[in-house]
C-alpha positions in Angstrom: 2.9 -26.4 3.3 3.9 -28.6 6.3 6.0 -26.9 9.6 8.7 -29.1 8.7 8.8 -28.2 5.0 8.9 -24.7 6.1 11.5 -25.0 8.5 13.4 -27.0 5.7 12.6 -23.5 3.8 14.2 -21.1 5.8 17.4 -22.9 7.0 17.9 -23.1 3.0 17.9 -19.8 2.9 19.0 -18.4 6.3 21.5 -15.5 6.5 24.8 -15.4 7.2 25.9 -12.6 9.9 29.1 -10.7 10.4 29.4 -8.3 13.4 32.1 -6.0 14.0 35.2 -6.5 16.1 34.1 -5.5 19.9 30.5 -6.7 19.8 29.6 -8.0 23.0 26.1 -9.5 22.0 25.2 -11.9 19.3 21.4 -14.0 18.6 19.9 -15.9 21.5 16.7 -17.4 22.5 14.4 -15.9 24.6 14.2 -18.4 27.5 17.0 -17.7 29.2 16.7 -14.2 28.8 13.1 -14.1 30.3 14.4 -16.7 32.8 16.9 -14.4 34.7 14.6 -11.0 34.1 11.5 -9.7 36.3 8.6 -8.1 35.1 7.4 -4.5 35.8 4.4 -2.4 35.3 4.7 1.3 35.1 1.2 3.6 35.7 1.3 7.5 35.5 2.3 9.1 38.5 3.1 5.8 40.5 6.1 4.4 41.0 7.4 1.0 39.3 5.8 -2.2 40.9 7.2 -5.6 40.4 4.8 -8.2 39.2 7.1 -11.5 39.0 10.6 -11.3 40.6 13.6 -12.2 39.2 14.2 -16.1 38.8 10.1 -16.5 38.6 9.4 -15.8 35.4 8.5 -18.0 32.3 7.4 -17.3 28.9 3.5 -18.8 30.1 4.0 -16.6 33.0 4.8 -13.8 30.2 1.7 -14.7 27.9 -0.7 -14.3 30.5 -3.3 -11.3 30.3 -3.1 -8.5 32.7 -5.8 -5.5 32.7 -3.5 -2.8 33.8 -5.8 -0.1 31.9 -4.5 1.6 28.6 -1.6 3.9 30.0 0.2 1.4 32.5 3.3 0.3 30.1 4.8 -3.4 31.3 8.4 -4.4 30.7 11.3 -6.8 32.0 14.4 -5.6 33.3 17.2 -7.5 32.7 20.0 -6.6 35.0 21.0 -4.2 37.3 23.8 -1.9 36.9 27.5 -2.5 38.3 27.9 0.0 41.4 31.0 2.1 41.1 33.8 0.0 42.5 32.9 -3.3 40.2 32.3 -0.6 37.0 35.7 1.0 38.1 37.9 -2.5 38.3 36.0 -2.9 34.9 37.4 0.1 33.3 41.0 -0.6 34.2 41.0 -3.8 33.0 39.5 -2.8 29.7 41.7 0.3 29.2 44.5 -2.6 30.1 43.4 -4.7 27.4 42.9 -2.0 24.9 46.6 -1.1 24.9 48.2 -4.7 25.2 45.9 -6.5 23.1 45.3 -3.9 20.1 44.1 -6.8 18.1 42.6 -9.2 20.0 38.7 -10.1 18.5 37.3 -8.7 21.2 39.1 -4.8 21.0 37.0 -2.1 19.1 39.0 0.7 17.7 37.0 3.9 16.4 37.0 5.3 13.1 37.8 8.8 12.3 35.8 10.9 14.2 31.6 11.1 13.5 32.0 15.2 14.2 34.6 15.5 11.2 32.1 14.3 8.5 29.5 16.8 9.2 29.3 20.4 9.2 29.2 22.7 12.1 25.5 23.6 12.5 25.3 19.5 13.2 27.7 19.9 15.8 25.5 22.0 17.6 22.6 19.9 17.7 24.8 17.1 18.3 25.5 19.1 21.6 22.0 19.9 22.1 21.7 15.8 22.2 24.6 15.3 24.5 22.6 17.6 27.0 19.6 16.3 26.6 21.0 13.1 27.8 21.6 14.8 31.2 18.3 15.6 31.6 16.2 12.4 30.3 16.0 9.3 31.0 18.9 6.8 30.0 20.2 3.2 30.7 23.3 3.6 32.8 26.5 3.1 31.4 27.1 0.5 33.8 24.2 -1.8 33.1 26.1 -2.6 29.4 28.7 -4.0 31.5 26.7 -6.1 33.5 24.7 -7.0 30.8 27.8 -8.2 28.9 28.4 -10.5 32.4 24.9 -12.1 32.2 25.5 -12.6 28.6 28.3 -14.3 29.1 27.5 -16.7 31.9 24.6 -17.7 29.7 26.3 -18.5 27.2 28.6 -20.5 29.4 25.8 -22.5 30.6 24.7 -23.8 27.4 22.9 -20.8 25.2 23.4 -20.6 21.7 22.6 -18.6 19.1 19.3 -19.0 17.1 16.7 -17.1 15.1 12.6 -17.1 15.0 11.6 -18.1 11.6 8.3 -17.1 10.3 7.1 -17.7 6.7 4.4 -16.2 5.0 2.6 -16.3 1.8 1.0 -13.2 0.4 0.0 -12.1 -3.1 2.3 -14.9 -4.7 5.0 -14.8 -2.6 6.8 -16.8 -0.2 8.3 -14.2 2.6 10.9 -16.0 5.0 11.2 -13.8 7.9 14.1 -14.1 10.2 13.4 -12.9 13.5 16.9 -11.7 15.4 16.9 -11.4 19.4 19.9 -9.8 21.0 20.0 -9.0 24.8 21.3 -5.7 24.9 21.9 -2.7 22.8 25.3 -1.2 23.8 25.8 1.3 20.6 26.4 4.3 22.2 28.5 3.3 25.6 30.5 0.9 23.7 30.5 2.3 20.0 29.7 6.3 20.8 25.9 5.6 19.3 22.9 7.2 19.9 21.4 5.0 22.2 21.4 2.4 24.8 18.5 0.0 25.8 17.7 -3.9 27.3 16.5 -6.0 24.5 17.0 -5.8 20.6 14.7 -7.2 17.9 16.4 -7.1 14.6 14.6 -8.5 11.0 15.4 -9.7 7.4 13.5 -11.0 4.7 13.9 -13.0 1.7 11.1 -12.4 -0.5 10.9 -15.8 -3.0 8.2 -16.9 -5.9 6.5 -20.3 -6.3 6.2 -21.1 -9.7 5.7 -24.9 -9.2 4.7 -26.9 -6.3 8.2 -27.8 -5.6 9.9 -24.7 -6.7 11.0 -21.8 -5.0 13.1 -19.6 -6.3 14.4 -16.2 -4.4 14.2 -12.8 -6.0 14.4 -9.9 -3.5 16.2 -9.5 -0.1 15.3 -6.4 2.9 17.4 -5.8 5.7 15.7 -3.8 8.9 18.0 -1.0 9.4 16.6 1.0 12.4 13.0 2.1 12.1 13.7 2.8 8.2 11.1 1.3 6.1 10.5 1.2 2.0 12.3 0.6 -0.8 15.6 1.5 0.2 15.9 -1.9 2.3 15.0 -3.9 -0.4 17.9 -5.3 -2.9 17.4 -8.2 -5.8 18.7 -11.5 -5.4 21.3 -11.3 -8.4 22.3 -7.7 -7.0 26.0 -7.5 -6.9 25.6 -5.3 -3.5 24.2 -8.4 -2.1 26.6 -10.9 -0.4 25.5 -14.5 -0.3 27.5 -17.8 0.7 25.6 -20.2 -1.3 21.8 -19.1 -1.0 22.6 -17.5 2.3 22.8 -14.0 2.6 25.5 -12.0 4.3 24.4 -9.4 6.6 27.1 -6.5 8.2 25.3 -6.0 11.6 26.3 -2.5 13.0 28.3 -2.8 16.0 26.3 -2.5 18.9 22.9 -1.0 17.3 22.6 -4.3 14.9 21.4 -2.7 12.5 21.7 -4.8 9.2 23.5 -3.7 6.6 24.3 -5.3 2.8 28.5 -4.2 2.5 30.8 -3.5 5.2 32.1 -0.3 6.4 30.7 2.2 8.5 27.4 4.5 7.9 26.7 7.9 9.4 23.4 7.8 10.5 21.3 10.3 11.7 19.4 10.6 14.7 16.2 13.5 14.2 15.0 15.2 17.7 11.5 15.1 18.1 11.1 19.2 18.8 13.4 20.1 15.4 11.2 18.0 13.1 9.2 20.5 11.8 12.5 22.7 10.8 13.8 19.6 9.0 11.0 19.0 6.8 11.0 23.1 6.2 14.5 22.6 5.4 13.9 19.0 3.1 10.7 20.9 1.1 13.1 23.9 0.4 15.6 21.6 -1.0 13.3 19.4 -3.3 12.3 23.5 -4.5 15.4 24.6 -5.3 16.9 21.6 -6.6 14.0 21.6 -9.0 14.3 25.1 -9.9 18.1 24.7 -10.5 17.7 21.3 -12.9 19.6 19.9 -10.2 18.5 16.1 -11.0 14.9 14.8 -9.5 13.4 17.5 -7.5 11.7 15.0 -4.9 14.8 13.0 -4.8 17.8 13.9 -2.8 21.6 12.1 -2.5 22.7 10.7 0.7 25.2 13.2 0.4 23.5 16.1 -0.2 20.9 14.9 2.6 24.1 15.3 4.6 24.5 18.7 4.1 21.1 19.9 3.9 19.9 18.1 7.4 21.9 19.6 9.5 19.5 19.5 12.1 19.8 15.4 12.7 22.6 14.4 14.9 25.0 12.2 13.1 26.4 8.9 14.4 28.5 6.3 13.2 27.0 2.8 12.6 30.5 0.5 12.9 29.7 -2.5 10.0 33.1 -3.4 9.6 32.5 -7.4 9.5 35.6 -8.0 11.0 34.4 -10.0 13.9 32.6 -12.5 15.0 30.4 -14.5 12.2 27.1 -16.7 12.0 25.5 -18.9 9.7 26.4 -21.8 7.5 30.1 -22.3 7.6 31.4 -19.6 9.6 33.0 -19.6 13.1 29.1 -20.2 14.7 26.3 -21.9 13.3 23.0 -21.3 14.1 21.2 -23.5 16.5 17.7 -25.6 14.9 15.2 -22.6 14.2 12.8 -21.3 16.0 9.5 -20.9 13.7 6.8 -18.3 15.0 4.0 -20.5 12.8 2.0 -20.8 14.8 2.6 -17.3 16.5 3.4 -18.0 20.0 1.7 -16.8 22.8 4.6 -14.8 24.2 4.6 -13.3 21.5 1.2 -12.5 20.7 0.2 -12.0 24.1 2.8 -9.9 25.5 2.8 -6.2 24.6 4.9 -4.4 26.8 8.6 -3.8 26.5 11.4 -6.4 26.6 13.6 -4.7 28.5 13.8 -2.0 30.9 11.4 1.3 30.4 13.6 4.5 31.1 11.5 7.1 30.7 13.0 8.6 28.3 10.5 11.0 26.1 12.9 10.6 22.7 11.9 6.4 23.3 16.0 6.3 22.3 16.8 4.7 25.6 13.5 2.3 26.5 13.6 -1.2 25.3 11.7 -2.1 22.1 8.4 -4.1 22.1 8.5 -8.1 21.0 8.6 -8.9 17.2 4.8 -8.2 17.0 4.8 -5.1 18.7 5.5 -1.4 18.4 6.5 0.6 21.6 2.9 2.0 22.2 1.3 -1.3 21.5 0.0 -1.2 18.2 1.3 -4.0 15.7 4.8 -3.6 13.2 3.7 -3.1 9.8 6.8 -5.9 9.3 4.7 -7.9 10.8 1.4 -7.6 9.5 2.5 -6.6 5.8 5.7 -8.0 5.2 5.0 -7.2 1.9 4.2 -3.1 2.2 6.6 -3.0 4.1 9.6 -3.2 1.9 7.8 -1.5 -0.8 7.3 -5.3 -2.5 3.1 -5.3 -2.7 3.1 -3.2 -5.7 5.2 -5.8 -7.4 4.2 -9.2 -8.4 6.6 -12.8 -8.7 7.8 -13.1 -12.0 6.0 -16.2 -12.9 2.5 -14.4 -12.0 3.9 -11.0 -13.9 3.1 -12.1 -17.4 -0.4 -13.1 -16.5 -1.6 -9.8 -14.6 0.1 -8.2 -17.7 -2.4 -10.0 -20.3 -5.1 -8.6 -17.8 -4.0 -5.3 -17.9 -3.9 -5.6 -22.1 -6.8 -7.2 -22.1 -8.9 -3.9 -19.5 -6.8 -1.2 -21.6 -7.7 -2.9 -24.9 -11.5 -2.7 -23.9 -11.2 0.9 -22.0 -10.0 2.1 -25.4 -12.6 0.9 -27.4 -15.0 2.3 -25.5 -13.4 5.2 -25.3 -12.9 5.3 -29.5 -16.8 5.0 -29.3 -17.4 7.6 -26.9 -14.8 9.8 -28.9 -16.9 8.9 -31.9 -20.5 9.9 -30.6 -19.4 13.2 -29.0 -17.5 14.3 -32.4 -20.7 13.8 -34.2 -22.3 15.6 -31.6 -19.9 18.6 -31.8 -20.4 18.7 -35.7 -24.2 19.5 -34.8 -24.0 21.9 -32.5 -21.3 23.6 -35.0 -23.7 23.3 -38.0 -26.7 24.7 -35.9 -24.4 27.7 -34.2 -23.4 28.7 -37.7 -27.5 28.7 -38.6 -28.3 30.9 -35.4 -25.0 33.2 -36.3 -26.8 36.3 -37.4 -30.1 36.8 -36.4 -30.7 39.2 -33.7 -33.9 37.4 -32.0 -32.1 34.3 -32.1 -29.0 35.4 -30.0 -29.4 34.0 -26.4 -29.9 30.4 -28.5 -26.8 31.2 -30.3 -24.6 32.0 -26.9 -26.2 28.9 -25.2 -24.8 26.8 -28.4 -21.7 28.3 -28.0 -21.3 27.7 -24.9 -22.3 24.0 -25.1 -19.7 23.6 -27.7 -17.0 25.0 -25.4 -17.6 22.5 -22.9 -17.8 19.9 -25.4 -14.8 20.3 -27.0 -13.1 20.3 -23.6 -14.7 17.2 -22.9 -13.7 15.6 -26.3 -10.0 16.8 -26.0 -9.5 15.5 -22.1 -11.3 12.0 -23.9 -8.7 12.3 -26.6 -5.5 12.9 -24.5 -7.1 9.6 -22.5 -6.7 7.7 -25.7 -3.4 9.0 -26.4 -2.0 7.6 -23.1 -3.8 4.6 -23.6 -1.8 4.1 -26.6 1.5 5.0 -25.5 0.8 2.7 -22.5 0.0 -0.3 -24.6 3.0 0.3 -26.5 4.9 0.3 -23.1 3.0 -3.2 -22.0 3.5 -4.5 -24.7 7.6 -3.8 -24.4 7.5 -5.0 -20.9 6.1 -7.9 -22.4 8.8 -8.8 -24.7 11.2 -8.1 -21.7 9.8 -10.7 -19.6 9.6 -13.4 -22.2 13.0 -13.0 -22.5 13.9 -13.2 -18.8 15.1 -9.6 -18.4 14.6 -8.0 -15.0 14.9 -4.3 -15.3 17.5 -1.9 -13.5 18.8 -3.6 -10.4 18.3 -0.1 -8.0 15.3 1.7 -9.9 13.2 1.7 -7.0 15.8 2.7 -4.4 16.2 7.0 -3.6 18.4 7.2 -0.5 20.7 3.6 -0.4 23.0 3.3 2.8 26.4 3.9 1.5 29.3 3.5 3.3 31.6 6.1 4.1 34.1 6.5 1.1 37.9 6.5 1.5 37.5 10.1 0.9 35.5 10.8 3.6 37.3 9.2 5.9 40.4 11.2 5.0 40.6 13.0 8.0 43.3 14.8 9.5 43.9 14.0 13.6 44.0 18.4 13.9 40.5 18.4 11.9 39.1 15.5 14.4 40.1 17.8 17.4 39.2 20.5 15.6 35.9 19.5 15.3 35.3 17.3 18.8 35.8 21.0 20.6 35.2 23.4 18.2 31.4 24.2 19.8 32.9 23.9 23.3 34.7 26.3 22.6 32.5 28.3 20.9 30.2 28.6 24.4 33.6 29.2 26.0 33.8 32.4 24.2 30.0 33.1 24.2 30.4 33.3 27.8 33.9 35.3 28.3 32.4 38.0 25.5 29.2 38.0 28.1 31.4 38.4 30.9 34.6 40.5 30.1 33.3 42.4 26.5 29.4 42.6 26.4 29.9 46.2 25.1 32.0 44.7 21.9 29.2 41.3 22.0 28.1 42.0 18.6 31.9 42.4 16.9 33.2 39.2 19.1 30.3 36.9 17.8 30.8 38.5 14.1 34.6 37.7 14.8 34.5 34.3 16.3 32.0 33.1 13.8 34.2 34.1 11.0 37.3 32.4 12.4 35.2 29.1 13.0 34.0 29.4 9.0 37.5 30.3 8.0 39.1 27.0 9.8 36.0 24.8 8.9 37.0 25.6 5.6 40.7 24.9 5.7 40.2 21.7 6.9 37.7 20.7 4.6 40.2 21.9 1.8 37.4 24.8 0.8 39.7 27.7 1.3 39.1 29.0 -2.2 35.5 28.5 -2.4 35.2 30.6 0.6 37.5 33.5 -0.5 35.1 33.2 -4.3 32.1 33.5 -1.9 32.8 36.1 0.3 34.2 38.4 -2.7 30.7 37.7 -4.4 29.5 38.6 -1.1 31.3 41.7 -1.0 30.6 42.4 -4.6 26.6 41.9 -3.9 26.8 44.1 -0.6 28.6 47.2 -2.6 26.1 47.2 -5.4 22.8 47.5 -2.8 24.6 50.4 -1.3 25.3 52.1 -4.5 21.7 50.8 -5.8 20.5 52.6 -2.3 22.7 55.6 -2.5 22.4 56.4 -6.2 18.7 55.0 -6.8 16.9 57.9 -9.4 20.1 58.6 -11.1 20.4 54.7 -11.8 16.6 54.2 -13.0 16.8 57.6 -15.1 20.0 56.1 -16.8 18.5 52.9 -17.5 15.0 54.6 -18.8 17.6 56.5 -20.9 19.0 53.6 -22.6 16.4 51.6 -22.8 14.3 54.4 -24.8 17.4 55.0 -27.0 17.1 51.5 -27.8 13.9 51.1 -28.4 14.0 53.9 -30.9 17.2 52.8 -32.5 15.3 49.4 -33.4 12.1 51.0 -34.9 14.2 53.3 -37.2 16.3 50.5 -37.6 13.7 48.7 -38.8 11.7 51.1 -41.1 15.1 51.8 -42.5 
């Protein structure tokens, strides 16, 4: 296909974006990005050296090699931060704004608290986090602001918003990649996110078959949602979950993280810490085992919800996809600016591993720019990029017009697998006869009795051989049978469940959920505060009664978690089961051979009353 019939290809299908109320970055190009940053090299133990200043560099200047040897790490920085009088004007006029322009476009208003929705062991870690950020390296608060300046003045001097369009045709289909560059990521000082960093490469795909030479048709959609990867991105194109305007889907980018998203609303994500990850896949393996054991649906599969409660070593944040602001794409407030197609890739891009914005040290990677659109942090290549297809869980499928075909072939290697097999099958049963007919010949005579164990043991192995070949047929036949459904299925155009392949789909928060008391959001924004409040005051002023205060103030904390969360009565049912459990072991311990003699007692007396019974 020509460039210009793929560029015709991906502005037919190019997405439509809506971003929350208070985002302060939308889509640009990179050129005026790279034209205001410098470019730094990092090597271990050395301080930062700056390679091209500000105002010198160019995307050739970016694409040229450098032999810094394998641990220096390269990156741009973007801006510098506000110092304290500039970020301090900035914060009175934005507290000004927030409470005489409640709904101007530009005014973010949180949700209900993030704390609320989880449970209290989350709060912990969450604090854990918060401390953490003390320690590591992060972007300073101020640098969103000046970011958001830089931004602005770019914009003001002509920038516009744009995607890089890649297309690519692998194993039948047609995958339209659209390629989103954003200057900053401002989710957690503007949105209370997990992270701040220069730079932000977001992705979709639409995923489209070529039956004819002038036909394209679209079947499945992913959205890039953090570094989430699989099935669960992936929707179909007649997927009611999916919003289009035309052919153009509708993405919900997450306010500040830009996450994409396919309804509006807002997500609790979780963040994991590197250190707790073991414990959390103790925790998930313990789960998929007990929900198994308990017939609790799929063992291996696990709700959102549920994941929710279980993980509570992840630290949840909220991902703001309200929609409610600023939209792109065909017909909206902005349209997008002539595409920019990475076919060929350029060298920028493909040249260029470092980071795209600045590199703040930080050992959790939250807070250090991302790598280009080819790139991973450590320099080896996205999987999005080189198997667009694997990626979303889409190369074990095939287009629909080149299903029916593999199908046939599959018949067709079955068909003769089974006939071979029903020869095999054949042979081996004839075999088996013999060695049965001569074992019964050898059956009673003394001197012939090591030959008679060797045939026997000949025709044990045989007659596991013949019933594994048999069970082979069997599921060769129920398989056929389930071809040959799938068959009829796709004659008739029918598709299959729209979510089959999905296990954990993003949800939105539910009205529920959300239904939050202001008490419960205090409650839970200083419940572990206080918590180390008290640790400390017991430590200090009552270490002889430390045991009783913990056992004390961790009751209190579970008995107002639990009025909040309406969860009173299950509470008192479990601590009376509790009780109940803790009484019998000390009876059980107390009363042990008077307890086992009584129950030999009966049991004998009942075992004897059924034999009489019986013979009676």
């Amino acid at each position: 296909m020509s460039a210009t019939a793929d560029r015709a290809l991906l502005r037919r299908f190019e997405p439509v974006i809506h971003f929350t109320r208070g985002e302060s970055f939308f889509p640009m190009a990179v050129e005026p990005y790279v034209a205001v940053s410098s470019l730094w090299v990092q090597r271990p133990d050395e301080s930062p050296v700056c390679l091209v200043p500000e105002g010198e560099l160019t995307l050739d200047k970016l694409a040229q090699p450098r032999a810094g040897g394998s641990e220096a790490i390269y990156y741009l920085k973007f801006i510098e931060p506000l110092n304290i009088r500039k970020m301090a004007a900035y914060r009175i006029q934005r507290a000004r704004r927030g409470l005489t322009k409640r709904d101007a476009p530009d005014v973010f208003r949180a949700g209900r608290g993030r704390l609320a929705r989880v449970g209290y062991l989350s709060r912990l870690v969450d604090a854990l986090f918060s401390l953490t950020l003390l320690a590591r390296g992060r972007v300073p608060g101020a640098t969103a602001v000046a970011a958001s300046r830089e931004y602005r003045r770019i914009l003001a001097e002509g920038g516009h918003h744009c995607y890089y369009g890649r297309v690519v045709r692998q194993n039948g289909w047609v995958a339209l990649q659209y390629w989103f560059f954003y200057p900053f990521n401002n989710w957690r000082s503007g949105f209370f996110g997990a992270n701040d960093h220069e730079a932000d490469w977001e992705m979709v795909t639409v995923y489209c078959s070529e039956p004819g030479a002038k036909e394209i048709h679209p079947e499945w959609v992913a959205y890039a949602s953090h570094d989430f990867s699989g099935d669960d991105l992936r929707r179909r194109w007649d997927d009611p979950e999916l919003a289009k305007v035309g052919e153009h889907p509708v993405i919900y980018a997450g306010a500040g993280s830009h996450a994409s998203y396919y309804a509006p609303g807002e997500y609790l994500a979780e963040m994991e810490l590197l250190f707790l990850s073991p414990l959390v896949r103790l925790v998930e393996g313990l789960t998929r085992v007990v929900r198994k054991a308990l017939g609790w649906g799929q063992g291996d599969q696990i709700e959102p919800a549920d994941r929710a409660r279980f993980n509570v070593f992840r630290i949840p944040f909220v991902d703001y996809a309200r929609g409610d602001g600023l939209s792109i794409g065909p017909g909206q407030d902005r349209e997008w600016d002539e595409p920019c197609t990475m076919d060929p890739t350029p060298a920028w891009a493909l040249n260029y591993r470092g980071l795209w914005g600045l590199y703040a040290r930080d050992p959790a990677a939250g807070e250090n720019a991302p790598a280009g659109p080819l790139y991973n942090r450590d320099g080896t290549m996205r999987r999005a990029w080189y198997d667009p297809l694997g990626w979303a869980g889409l190369d074990k499928l095939l287009p629909p017009d080149r299903a029916r075909t593999r199908l046939q072939e599959r018949q067709e290697a079955i068909d003769a697998r089974r006939a071979e097999l029903v020869e095999t099958i054949s042979q081996k049963s004839r075999e088996l006869a013999g060695l049965g007919m001569e074992a019964q010949a050898l059956q009673g005579h003394p001197h012939l009795k090591k030959l008679h164990a060797a045939h026997q043991e000949r025709i044990g192995a045989l007659s596991e051989e013949l019933d594994k070949l048999r069970a082979q047929a069997a599921s060769d036949d129920a398989l056929c049978e389930a071809l040959g459904l799938y068959d009829e299925c796709l004659q008739a155009g029918e598709r299959g469940p729209l979510r089959a392949h999905i296990r954990r789909a993003h949800r939105p928060a539910s009205e529920d959920e959300l239904r939050f008391s202001r008490l419960a959001e205090m409650w839970a924004a200083i419940s572990v505060g206080l918590m180390m409040v008290g640790f400390v005051a017991l430590v200090l002023f009552y270490r002889q009664h430390l045991i009783a205060g913990l056992v004390a103030m961790v009751s209190l904390i579970v008995f107002i978690e639990s009025s909040f969360r309406g969860r009173l009565p299950r509470l008192i049912a479990s601590v009376t089961i509790g009780l109940a459990l803790v009484s019998a072991l000390v009876l059980l311990f107390e009363f042990f051979w008077p307890i086992v003699a009584l129950g030999v007692l009966l049991g004998g007396s009942y075992v004897i009353w059924e034999n009489v019974r019986e013979l009676l």
